[in-house]
DOKOLDREN-683374 format. One record per residue (C-alpha): residue number from 1; residue in three letters; x, y, z. Coordinates in Angstrom, 2 decimals. Layout:
<sites>
<site><n>NUM</n><res>ALA</res><xx>X</xx><yy>Y</yy><zz>Z</zz></site>
...
</sites>
This chain:
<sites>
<site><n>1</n><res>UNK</res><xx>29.73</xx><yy>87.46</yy><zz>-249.79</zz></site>
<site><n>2</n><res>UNK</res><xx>31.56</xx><yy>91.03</yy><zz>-250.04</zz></site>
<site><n>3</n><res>UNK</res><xx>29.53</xx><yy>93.81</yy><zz>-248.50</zz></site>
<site><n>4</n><res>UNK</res><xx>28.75</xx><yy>96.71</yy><zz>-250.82</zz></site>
<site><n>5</n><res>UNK</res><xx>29.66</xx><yy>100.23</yy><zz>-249.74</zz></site>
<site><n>6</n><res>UNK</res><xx>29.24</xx><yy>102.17</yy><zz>-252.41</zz></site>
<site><n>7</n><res>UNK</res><xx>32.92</xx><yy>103.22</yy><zz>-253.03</zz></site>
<site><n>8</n><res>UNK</res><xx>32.75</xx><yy>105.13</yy><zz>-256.30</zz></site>
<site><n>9</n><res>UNK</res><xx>30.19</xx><yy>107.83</yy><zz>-254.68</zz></site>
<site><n>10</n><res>UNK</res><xx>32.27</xx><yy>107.52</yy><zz>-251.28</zz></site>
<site><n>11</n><res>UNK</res><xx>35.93</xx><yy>108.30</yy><zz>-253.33</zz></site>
<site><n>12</n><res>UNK</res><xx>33.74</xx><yy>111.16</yy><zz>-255.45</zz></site>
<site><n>13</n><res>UNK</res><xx>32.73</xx><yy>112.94</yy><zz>-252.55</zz></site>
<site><n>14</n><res>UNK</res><xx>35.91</xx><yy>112.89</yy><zz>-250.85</zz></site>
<site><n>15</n><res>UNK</res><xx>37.48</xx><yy>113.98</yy><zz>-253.50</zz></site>
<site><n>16</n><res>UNK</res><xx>35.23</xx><yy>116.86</yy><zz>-253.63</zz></site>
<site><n>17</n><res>UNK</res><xx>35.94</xx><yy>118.28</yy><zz>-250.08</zz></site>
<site><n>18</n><res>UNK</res><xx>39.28</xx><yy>117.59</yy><zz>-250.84</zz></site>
<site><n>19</n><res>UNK</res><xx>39.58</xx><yy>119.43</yy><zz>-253.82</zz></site>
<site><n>20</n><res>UNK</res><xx>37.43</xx><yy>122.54</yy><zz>-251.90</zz></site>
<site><n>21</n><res>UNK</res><xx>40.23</xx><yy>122.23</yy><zz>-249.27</zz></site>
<site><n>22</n><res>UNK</res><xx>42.86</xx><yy>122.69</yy><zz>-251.28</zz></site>
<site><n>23</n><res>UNK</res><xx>45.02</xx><yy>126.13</yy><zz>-249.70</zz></site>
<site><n>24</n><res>UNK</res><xx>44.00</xx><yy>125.24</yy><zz>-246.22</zz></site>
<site><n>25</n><res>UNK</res><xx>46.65</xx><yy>124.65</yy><zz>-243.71</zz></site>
<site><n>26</n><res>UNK</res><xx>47.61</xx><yy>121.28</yy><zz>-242.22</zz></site>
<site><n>27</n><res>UNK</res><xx>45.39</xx><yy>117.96</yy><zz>-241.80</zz></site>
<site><n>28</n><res>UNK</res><xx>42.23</xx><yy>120.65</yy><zz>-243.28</zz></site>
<site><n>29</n><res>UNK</res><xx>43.68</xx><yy>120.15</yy><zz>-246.64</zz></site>
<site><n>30</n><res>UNK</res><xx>45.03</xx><yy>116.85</yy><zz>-246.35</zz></site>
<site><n>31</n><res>UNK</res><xx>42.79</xx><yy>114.55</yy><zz>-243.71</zz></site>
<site><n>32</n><res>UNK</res><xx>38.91</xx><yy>113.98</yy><zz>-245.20</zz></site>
<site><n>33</n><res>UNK</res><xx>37.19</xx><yy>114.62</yy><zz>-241.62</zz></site>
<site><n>34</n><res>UNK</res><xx>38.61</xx><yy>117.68</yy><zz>-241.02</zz></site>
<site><n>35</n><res>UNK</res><xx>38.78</xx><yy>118.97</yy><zz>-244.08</zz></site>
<site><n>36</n><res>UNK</res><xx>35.10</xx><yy>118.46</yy><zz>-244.39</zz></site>
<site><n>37</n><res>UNK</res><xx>34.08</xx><yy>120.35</yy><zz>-241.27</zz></site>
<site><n>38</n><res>UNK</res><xx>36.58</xx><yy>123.37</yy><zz>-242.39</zz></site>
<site><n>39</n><res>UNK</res><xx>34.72</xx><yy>123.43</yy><zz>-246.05</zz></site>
<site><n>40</n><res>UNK</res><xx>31.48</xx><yy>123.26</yy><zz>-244.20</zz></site>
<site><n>41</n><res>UNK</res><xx>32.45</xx><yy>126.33</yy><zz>-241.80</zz></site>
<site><n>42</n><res>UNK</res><xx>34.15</xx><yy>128.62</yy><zz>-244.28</zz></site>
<site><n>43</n><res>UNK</res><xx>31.27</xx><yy>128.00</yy><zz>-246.85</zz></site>
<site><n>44</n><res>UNK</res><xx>28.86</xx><yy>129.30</yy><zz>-243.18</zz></site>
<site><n>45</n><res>UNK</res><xx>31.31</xx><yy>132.38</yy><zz>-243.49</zz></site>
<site><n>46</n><res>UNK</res><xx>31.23</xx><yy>132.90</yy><zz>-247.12</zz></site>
<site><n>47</n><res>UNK</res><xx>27.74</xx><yy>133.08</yy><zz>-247.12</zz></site>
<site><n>48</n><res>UNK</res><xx>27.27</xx><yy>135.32</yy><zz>-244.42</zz></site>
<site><n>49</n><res>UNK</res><xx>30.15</xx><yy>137.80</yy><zz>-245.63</zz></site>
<site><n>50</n><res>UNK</res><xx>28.45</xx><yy>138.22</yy><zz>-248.76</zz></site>
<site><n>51</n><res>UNK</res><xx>25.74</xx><yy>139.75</yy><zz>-246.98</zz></site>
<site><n>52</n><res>UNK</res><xx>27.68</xx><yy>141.40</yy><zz>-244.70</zz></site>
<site><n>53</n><res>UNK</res><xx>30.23</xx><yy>143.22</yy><zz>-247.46</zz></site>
<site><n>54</n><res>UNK</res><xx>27.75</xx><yy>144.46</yy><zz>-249.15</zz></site>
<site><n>55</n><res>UNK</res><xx>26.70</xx><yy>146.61</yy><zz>-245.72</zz></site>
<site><n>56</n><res>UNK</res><xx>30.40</xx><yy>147.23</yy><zz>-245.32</zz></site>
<site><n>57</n><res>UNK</res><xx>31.02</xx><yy>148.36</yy><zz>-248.50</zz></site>
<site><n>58</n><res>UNK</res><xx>27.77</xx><yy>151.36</yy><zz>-248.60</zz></site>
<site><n>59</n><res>UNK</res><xx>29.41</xx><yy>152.13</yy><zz>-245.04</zz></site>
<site><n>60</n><res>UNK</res><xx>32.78</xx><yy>152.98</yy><zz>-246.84</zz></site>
<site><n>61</n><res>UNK</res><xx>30.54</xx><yy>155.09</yy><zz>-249.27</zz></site>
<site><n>62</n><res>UNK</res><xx>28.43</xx><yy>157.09</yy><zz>-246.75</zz></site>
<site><n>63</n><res>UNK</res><xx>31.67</xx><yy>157.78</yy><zz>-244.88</zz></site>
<site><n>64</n><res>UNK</res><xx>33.72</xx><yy>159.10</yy><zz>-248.59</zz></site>
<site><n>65</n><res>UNK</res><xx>30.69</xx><yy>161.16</yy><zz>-249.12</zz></site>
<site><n>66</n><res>UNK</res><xx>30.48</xx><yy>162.46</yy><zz>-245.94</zz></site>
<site><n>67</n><res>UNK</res><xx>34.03</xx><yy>163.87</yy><zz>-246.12</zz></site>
<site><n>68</n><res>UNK</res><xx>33.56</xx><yy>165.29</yy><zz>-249.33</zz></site>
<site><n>69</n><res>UNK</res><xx>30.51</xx><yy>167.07</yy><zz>-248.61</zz></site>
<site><n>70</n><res>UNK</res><xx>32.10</xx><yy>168.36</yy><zz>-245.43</zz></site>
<site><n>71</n><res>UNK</res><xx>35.00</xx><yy>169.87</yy><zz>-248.04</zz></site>
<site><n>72</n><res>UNK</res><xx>32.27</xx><yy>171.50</yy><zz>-249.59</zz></site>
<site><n>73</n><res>UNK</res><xx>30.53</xx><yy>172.86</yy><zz>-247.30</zz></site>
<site><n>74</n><res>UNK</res><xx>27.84</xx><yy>170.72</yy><zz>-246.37</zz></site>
<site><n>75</n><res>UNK</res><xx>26.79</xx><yy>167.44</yy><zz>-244.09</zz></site>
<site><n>76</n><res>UNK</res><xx>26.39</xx><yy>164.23</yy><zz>-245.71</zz></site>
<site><n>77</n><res>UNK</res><xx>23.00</xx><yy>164.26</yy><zz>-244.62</zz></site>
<site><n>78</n><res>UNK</res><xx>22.07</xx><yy>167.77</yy><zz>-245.64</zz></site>
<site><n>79</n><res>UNK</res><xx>23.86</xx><yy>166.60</yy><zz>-249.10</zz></site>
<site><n>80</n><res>UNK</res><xx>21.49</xx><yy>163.69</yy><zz>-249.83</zz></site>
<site><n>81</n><res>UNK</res><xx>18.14</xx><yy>165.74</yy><zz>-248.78</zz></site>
<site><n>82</n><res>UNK</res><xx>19.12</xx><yy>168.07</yy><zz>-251.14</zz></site>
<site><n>83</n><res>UNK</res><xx>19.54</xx><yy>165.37</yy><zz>-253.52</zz></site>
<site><n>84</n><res>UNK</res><xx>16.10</xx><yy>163.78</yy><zz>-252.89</zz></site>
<site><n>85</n><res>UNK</res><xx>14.66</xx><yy>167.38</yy><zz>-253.25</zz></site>
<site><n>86</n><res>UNK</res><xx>16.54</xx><yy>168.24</yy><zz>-256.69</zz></site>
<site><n>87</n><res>UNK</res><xx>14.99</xx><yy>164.72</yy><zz>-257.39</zz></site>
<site><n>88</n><res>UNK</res><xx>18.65</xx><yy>162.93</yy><zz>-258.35</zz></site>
<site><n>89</n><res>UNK</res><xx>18.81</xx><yy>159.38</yy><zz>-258.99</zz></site>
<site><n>90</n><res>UNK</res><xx>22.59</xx><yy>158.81</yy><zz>-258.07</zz></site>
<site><n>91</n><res>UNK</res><xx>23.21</xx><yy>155.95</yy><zz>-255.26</zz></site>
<site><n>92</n><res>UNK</res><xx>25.71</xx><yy>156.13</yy><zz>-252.49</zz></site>
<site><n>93</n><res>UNK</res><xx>28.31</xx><yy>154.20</yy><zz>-255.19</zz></site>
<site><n>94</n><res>UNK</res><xx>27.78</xx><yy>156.70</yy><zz>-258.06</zz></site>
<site><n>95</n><res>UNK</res><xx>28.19</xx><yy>159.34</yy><zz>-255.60</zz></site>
<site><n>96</n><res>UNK</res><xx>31.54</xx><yy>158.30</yy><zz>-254.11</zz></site>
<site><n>97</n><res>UNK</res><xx>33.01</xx><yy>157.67</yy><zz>-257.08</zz></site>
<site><n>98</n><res>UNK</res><xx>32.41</xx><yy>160.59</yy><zz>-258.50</zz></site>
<site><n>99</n><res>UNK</res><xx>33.86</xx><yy>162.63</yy><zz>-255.76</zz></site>
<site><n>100</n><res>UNK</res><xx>37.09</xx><yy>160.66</yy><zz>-255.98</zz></site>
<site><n>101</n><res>UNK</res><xx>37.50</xx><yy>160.59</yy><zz>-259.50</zz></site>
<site><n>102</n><res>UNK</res><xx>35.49</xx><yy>163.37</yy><zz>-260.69</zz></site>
<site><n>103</n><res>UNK</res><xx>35.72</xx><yy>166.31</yy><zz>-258.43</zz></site>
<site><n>104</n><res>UNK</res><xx>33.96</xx><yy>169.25</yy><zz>-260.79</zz></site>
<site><n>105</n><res>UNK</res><xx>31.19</xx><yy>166.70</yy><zz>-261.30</zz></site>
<site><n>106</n><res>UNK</res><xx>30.91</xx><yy>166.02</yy><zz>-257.94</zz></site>
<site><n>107</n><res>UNK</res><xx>30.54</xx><yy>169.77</yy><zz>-257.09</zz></site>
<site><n>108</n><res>UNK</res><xx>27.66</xx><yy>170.44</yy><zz>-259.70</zz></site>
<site><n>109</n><res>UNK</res><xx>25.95</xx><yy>167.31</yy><zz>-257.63</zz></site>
<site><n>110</n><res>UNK</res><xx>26.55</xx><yy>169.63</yy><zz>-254.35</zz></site>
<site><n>111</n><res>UNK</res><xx>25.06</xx><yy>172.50</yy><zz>-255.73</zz></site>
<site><n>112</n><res>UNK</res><xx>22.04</xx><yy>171.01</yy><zz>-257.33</zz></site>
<site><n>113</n><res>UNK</res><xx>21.73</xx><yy>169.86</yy><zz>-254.04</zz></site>
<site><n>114</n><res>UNK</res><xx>22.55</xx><yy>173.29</yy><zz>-252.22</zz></site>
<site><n>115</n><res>UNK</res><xx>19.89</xx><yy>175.05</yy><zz>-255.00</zz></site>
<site><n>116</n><res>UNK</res><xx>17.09</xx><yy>172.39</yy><zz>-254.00</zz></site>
<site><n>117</n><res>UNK</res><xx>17.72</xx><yy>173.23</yy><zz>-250.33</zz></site>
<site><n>118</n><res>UNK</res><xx>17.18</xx><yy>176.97</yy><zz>-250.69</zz></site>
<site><n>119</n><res>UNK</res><xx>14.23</xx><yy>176.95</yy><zz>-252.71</zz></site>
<site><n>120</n><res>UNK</res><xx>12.54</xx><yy>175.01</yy><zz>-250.40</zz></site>
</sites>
C-alpha cells in the first residue's frame, strides 16, 4: 500500500510561493523553505508600509505647505486656522498640489485664509 500525501495541493502551493518569490535574490526565489518565510515577511512589511506611507506621504504635504506658506507670509499652522475659519474644504493633498502647480491659486487660498484671520 502507497501512502497518500496529497501531492497535487502540495505542488500547487509550492508553486504559489514560488511564483510570489519570483525577483528575490538567491535560494528565496529558488529553494521552497526559504522562499516561503521571505513571502511571509515581505507580505508583514507590505502590510505595514501601506499604513505607514500613507502617514509619510501627509508628512511630505504638511512640510510643502509649510514652505509655501512661509513664502507667503504666513506659518503653516496660522495658514490652516485661517482655512478652518474661512470654512475651506481643501485637504493637505489639494493644498500641496496646488501650491506646486498652481501658484496664483494657491495665493487666493492664503488670503482667504489671511481675510478669515483678521476678521476674527
Amino acid at each position: 500500500m502507497v501512502r497518500a500525501t496529497n501531492g497535487p495541493a502540495k505542488l500547487a502551493r509550492h508553486k504559489r510561493v514560488l511564483k510570489a518569490a519570483k525577483g528575490y535574490r538567491g535560494g528565496r526565489s529558488k529553494l521552497y523553505r526559504t522562499a516561503r518565510v521571505a513571502v511571509l515577511r515581505a507580505g508583514r512589511y507590505a502590510y505595514r508600509d501601506r499604513r505607514v506611507r500613507k502617514r509619510l506621504m501627509r508628512r511630505l504635504w504638511i512640510v510643502r505647505l509649510n514652505a509655501a506658506a512661509r513664502a507667503r507670509g504666513l506659518r503653516y499652522g496660522t495658514l490652516v486656522h485661517g482655512l478652518i475659519k474661512a470654512n475651506v474644504v481643501l485637504d493637505r493633498k489639494q493644498l500641496s498640489e496646488l501650491a506646486i502647480h498652481d501658484a496664483a491659486a494657491f495665493d487666493a487660498v492664503c488670503e482667504q485664509a489671511r481675510a478669515a484671520l483678521a476678521a476674527s
